[in-house]
N, C-alpha and C positions, 0 to 999 in steps of 0.2 A: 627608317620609321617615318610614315608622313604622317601629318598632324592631321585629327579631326577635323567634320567638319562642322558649321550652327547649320539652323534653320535656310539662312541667309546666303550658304555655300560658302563664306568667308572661312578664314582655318581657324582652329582653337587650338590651345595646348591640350597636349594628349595629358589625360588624369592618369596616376600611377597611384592607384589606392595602397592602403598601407594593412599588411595584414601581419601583426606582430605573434608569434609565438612563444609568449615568454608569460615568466609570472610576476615581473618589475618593468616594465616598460613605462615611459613619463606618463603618458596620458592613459593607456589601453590594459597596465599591464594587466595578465589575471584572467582579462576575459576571454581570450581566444586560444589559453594556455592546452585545453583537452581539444581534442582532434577532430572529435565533430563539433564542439565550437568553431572551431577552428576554419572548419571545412565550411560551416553553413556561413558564417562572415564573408568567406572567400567568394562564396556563389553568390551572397547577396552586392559584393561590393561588384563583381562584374556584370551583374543585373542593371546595376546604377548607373552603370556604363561607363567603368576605369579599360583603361585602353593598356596598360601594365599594371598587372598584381606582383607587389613587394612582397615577399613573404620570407620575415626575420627570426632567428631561431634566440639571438644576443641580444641580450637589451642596451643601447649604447647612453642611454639617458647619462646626466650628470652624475658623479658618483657609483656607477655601473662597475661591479665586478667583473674578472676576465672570465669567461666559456671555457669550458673547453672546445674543439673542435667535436670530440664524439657527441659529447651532449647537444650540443648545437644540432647535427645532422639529425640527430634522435629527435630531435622537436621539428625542424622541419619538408625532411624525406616525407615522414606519411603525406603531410600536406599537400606535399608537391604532387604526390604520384594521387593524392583524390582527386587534384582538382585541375588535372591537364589532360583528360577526353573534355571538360568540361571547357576548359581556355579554349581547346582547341577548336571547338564547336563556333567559341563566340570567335576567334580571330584575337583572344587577348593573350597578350604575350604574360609572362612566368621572370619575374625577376626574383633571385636568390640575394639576399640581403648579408653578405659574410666578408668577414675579413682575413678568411683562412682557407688557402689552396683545396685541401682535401675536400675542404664542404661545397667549394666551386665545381669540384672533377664531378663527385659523385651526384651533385646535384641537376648536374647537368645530364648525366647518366641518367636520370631518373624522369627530365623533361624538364628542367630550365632554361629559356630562352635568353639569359641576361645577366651580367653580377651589376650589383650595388656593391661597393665596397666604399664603407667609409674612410678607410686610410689610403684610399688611391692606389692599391695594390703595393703599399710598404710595410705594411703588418706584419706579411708571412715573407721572407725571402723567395718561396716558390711559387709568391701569386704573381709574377710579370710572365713567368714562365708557362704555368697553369693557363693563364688568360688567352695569350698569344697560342696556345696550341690549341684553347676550344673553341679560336674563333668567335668565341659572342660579344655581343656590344656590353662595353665596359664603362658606369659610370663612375667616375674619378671625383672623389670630395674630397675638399680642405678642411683637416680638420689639425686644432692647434694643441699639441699634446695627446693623452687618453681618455678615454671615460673617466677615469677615477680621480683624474687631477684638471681635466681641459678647465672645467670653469674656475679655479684657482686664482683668481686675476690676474686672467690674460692679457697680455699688453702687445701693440702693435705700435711699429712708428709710423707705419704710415698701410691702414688695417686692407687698403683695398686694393693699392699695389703690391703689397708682398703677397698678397690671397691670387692676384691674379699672374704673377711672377712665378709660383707655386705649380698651380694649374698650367703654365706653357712649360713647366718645365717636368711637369710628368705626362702629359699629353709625348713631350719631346721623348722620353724615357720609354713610354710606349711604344712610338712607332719605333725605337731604334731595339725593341724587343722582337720587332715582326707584327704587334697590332696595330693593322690600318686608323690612320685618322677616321676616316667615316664609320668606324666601328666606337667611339668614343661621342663620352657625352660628363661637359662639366656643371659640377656642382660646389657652389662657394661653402655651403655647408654652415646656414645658418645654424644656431644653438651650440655650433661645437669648439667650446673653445674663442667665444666673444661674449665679448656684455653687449647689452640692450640697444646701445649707439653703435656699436660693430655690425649688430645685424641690420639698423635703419640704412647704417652709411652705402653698406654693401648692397643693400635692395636699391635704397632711393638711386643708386649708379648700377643698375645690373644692366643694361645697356653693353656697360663696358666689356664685360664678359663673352658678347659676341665677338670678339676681337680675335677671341683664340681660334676662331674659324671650324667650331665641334659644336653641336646641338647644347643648351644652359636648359639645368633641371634645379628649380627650387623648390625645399622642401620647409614650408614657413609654417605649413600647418599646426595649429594650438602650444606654437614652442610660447617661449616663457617673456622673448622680448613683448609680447603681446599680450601678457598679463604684467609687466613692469608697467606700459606706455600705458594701459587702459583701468593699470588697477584691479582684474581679475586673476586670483588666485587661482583658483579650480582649473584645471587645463580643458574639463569637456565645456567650459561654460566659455571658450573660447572663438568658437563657430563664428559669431561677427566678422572678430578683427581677421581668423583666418583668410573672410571670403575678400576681406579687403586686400589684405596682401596678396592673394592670387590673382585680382583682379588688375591690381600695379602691376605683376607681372606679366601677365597677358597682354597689357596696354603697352609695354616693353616687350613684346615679343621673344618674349620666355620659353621654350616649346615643351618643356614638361613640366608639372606640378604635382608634387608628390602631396596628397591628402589625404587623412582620415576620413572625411564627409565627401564624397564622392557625389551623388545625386543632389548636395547643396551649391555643390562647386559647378558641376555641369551648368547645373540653373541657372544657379550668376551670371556663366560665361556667355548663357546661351541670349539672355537676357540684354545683358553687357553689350554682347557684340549685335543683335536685333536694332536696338535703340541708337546705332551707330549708321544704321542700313532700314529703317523704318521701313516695311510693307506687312500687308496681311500675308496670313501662309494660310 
């Protein structure tokens, strides 16, 4: 995957808009739960110009109950299969948002270009297996614990080496599956399984991250350290702090950003990275 470009020809991270299918998701749940919600979200988010559409059937929020796997497929198969003549059109890739083999096979079956899985392919016993045979690029996130317990008061000794100890060590677990490094892409996994300082410490050093030698996806969009630090409760009334965090990330050379606002984010960046390279266009 090569990264966007601005106005300026400099590269941007590629946007990974977030298309939730569920009816509990933190910020979204609810509204993109029916199909052509669903569906029209999806078209509008890659109008905006996300370069990967997320689209999750599980809602992994804090406190999040477990899926099943058929229910899961059942929310996000139609989606998939509406809205991939339409990816395909624009060149935007189809990420499947799952943490269970089966939803990976058949998703992919259907036209998914990519898994998101939040537990790095440890969830299901058959996702190292599943992944490695479908060949798609796999993004691998640390997350500390489950949905239903991760924010529990989680404790780290030491929160950014062992997040990144983690990650070389299922990156390593990968490749000795049979999936290529350059098929891989990490993520620290803000929200899941840190408090508010976990997520600063881990950003303000996301640098480090580049170390494990695989493309870094953060996903900071309207999480909740950014209504602790700023005092906004509401998550949609979060847009601000989001664009600042992804703007930290870019500035660290971050190459994917996983967002809700997708057409605010481009903005920024385009913005962002213009004022860096002044000229008219």
């Amino acid at each position: 995957m090569s990264p966007a470009f601005s106005a300026s020809g400099r590269p941007l991270p590629l946007l990974m808009g977030v298309l939730n299918v569920t009816p509990d998701s933190f910020s979204d749940g609810g509204r993109y739960a029916a199909p052509a919600a669903a569906l029209a979200h999806g078209k509008r988010l890659m109008e905006e110009g996300c370069a990967i559409l997320d689209i999750g059937g599980e809602s992994t929020r804090p406190g999040a109950a477990l899926l099943s796997p058929e229910d899961e497929q059942a929310r996000v198969l139609p989606v998939i299969e509406g809205l991939r003549e339409e990816a395909g059109k624009r060149g935007v890739i189809i990420s499947v948002d799952t943490r269970n083999a089966t939803t990976m096979e058949v998703a992919a079956a259907k036209g998914a270009d990519m898994i998101n899985d939040i537990s790095a392919l440890t969830h299901d016993p058959n996702a190292l297996a599943v992944a490695a045979k479908l060949g798609l690029p796999v993004v691998l996130m640390h997350m500390k614990g489950a949905p239903p317990n991760m924010q529990k008061a989680p404790h780290y000794g030491d929160v950014l080496q062992e997040i990144l100890d983690y990650l070389a060590a299922r990156i390593g677990a990968c490749e000795a599956a049979g999936i290529p490094r350059e098929k891989l892409i990490a993520d620290p996994g803000i929200g899941f399984g840190k408090t508010a300082e976990h997520n600063l410490i881990l950003q303000h050093n996301i640098t480090r991250f580049h170390e494990l030698g695989v493309p870094v996806l953060v996903g900071a969009s309207r999480k909740s350290f950014i209504g602790a630090v700023a005092g906004v409760e509401n998550a949609d009334d979060r847009l601000p702090g989001s664009l600042a965090a992804a703007l930290f990330a870019a500035q660290h050379g971050v190459q994917i950003l996983r967002v809700h606002d997708v057409a605010e984010t481009r903005q920024a960046l385009t913005i962002w990275r213009a004022l860096q390279s002044p000229r008219l266009y």
